[in-house]
Backbone as ProteinMPNN parsed JSONL, in Angstrom:
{"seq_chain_A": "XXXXXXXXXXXXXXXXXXXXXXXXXXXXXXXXXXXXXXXXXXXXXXXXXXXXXXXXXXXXXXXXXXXXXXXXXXXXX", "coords_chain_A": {"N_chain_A": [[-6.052, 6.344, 15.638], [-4.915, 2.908, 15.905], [-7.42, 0.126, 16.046], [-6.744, -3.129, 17.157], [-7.99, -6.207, 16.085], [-8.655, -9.681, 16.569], [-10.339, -11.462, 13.98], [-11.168, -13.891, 14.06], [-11.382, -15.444, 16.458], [-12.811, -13.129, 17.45], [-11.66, -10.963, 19.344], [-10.245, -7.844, 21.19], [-7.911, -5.912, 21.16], [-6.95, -4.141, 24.489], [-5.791, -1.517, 24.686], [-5.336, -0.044, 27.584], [-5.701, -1.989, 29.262], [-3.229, -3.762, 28.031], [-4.134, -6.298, 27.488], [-5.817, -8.892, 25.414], [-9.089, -8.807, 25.042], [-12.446, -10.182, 25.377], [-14.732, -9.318, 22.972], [-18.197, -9.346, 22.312], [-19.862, -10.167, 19.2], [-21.948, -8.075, 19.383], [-21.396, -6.194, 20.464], [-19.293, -4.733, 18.492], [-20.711, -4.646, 16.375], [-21.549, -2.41, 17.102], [-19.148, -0.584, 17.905], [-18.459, 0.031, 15.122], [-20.808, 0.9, 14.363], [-20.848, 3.465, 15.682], [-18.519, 4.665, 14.627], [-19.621, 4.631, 11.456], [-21.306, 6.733, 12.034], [-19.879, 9.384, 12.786], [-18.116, 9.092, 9.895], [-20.405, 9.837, 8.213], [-20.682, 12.556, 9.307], [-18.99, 13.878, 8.523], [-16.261, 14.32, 9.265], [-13.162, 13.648, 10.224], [-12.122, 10.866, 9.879], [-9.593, 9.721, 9.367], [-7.494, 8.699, 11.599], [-8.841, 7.061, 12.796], [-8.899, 3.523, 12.459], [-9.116, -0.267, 11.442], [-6.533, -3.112, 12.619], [-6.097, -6.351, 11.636], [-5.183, -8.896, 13.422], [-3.269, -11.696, 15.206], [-4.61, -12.913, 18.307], [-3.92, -13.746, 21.83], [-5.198, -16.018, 22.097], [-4.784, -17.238, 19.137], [-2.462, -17.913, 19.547], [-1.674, -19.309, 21.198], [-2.541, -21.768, 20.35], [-1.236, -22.128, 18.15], [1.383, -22.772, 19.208], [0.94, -24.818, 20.69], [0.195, -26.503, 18.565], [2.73, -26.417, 17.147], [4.225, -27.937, 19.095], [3.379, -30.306, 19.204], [3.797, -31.395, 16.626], [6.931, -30.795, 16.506], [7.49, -33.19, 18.363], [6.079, -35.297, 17.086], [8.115, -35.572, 15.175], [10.481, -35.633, 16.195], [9.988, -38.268, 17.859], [10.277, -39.967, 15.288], [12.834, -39.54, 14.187]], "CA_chain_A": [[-5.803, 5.299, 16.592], [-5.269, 1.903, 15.378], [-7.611, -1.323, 16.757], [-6.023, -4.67, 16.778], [-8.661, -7.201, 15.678], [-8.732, -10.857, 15.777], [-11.886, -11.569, 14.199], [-11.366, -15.619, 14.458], [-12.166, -15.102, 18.11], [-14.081, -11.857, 18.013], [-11.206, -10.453, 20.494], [-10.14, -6.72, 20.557], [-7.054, -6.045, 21.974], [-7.296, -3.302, 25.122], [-4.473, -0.866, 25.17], [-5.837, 0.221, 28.809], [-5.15, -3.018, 30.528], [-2.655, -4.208, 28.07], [-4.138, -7.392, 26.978], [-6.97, -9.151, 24.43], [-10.383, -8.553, 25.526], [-13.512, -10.739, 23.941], [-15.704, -8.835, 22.755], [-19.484, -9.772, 21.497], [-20.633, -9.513, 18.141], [-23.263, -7.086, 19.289], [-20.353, -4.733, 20.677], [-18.648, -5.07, 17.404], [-21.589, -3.817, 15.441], [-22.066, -0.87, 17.666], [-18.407, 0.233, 17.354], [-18.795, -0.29, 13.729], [-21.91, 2.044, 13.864], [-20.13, 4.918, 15.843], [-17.079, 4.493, 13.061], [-20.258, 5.21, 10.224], [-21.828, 7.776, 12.779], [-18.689, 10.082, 12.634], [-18.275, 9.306, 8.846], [-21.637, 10.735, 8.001], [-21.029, 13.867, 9.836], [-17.999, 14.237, 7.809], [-15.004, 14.42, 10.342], [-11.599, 13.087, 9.409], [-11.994, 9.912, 10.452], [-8.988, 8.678, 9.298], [-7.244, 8.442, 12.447], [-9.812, 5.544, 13.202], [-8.571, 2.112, 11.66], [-8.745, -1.546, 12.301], [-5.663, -4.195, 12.075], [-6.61, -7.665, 11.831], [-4.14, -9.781, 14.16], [-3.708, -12.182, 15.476], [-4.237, -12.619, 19.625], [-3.433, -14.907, 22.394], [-5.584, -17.16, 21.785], [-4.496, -17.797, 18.214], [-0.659, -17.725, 19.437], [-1.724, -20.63, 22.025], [-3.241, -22.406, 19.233], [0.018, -22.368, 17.338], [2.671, -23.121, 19.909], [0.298, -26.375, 20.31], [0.674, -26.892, 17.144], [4.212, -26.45, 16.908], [5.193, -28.436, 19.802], [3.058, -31.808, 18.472], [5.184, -31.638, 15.045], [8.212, -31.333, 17.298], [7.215, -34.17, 19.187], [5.969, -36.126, 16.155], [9.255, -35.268, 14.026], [11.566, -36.539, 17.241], [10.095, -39.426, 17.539], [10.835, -40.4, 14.132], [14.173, -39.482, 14.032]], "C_chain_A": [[-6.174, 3.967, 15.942], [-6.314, 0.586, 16.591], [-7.366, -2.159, 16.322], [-7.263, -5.237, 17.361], [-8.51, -8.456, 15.691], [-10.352, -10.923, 15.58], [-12.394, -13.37, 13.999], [-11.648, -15.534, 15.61], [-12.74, -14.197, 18.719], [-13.521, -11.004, 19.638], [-10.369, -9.035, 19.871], [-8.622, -6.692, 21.808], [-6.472, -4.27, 22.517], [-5.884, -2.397, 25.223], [-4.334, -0.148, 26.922], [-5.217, -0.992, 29.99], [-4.065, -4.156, 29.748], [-2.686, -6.098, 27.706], [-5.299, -7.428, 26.198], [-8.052, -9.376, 25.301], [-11.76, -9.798, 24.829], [-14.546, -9.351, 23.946], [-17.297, -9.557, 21.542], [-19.79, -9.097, 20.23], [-21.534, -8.022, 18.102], [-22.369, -5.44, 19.025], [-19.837, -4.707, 19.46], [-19.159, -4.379, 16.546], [-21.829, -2.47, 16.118], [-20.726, -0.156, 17.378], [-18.861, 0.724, 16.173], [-20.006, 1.267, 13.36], [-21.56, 3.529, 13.918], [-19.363, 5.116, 14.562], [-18.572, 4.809, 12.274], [-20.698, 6.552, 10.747], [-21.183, 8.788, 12.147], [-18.327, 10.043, 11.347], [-18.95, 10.072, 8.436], [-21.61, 12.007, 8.402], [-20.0, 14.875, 9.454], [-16.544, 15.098, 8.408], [-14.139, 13.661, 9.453], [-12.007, 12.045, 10.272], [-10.513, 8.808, 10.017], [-7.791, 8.164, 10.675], [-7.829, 7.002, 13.117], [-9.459, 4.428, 11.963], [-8.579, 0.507, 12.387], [-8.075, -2.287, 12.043], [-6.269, -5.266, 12.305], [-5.366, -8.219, 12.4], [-4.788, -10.848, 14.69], [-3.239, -12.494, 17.122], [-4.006, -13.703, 20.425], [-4.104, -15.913, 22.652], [-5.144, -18.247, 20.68], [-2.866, -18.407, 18.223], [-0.811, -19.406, 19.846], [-1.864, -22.17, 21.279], [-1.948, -22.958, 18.166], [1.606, -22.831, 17.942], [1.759, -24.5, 20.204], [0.712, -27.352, 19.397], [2.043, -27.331, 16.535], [4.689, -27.751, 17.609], [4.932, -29.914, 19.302], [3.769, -32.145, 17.201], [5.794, -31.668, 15.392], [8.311, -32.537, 17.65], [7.062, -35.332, 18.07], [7.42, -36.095, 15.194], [10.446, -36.135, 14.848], [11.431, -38.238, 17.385], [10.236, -40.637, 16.373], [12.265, -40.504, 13.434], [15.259, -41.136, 14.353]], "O_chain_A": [[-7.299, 3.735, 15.5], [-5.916, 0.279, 17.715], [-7.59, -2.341, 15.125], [-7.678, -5.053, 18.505], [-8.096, -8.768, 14.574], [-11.268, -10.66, 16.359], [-13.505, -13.881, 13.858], [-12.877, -15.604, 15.599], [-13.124, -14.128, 19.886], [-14.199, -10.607, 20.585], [-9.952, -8.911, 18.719], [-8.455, -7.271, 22.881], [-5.933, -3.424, 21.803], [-4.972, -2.803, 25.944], [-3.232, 0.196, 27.35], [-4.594, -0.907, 31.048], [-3.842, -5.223, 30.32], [-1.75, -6.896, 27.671], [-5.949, -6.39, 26.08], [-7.925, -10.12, 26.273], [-11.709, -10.076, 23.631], [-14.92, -8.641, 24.879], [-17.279, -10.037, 20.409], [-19.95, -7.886, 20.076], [-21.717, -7.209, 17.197], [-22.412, -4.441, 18.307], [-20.957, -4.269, 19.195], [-18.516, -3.561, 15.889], [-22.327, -1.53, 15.499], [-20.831, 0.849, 16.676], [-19.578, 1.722, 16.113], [-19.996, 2.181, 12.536], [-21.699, 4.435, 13.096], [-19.775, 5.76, 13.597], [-18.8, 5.883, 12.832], [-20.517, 7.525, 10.015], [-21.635, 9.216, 11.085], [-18.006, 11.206, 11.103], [-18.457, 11.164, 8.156], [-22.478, 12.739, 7.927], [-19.924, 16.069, 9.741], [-16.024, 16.151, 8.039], [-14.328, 13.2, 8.328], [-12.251, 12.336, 11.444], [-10.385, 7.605, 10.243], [-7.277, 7.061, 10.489], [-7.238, 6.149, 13.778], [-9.747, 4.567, 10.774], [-8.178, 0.196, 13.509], [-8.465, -2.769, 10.979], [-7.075, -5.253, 13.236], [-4.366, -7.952, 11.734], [-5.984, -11.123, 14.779], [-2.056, -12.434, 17.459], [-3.859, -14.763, 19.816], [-3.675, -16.76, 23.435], [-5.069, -19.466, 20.835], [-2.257, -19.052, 17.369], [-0.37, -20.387, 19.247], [-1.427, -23.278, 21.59], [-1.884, -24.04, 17.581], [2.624, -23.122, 17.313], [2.307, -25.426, 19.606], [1.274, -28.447, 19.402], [2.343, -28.231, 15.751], [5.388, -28.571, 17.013], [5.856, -30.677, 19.02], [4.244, -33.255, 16.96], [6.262, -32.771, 15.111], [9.318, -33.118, 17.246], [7.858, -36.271, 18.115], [7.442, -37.017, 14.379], [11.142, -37.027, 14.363], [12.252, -39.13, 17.168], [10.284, -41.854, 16.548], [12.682, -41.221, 12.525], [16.483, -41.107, 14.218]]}, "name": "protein", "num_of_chains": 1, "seq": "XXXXXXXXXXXXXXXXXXXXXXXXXXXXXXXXXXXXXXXXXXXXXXXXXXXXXXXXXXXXXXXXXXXXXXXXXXXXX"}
């Protein structure tokens, strides 16, 4: 089972309800620990992986972005 990661905003993204979650550092390290737990005890863990993405915060962040260069590019025209 893959988890989608952003780790610029420390958000995990919930396949349960379908959207990005925050999650705290703390939680982060405790997954993290289970994931070595289950290593150590020498299970297949490869089923367990994490993608780094990026979530709707970072999207928001970039359609911002976008639209002010639009905006700046038009009025130059």
């Amino acid at each position: 089972m893959a988890l989608h990661y952003c780790s610029l905003h420390q958000r995990l993204f919930s396949r349960r309800c379908s959207r990005w979650v925050s999650f705290s550092q703390a939680t982060i390290d405790e997954i993290r620990g289970y994931y070595a737990l289950l290593c150590s005890a020498k299970k297949d863990a490869s089923f367990l992986y994490v993608i780094e993405r990026s979530c709707d915060q970072c999207a928001a962040t970039l359609r911002t972005i976008a639209r002010s260069k639009a905006r700046h590019a038009w009025l130059w025209e």
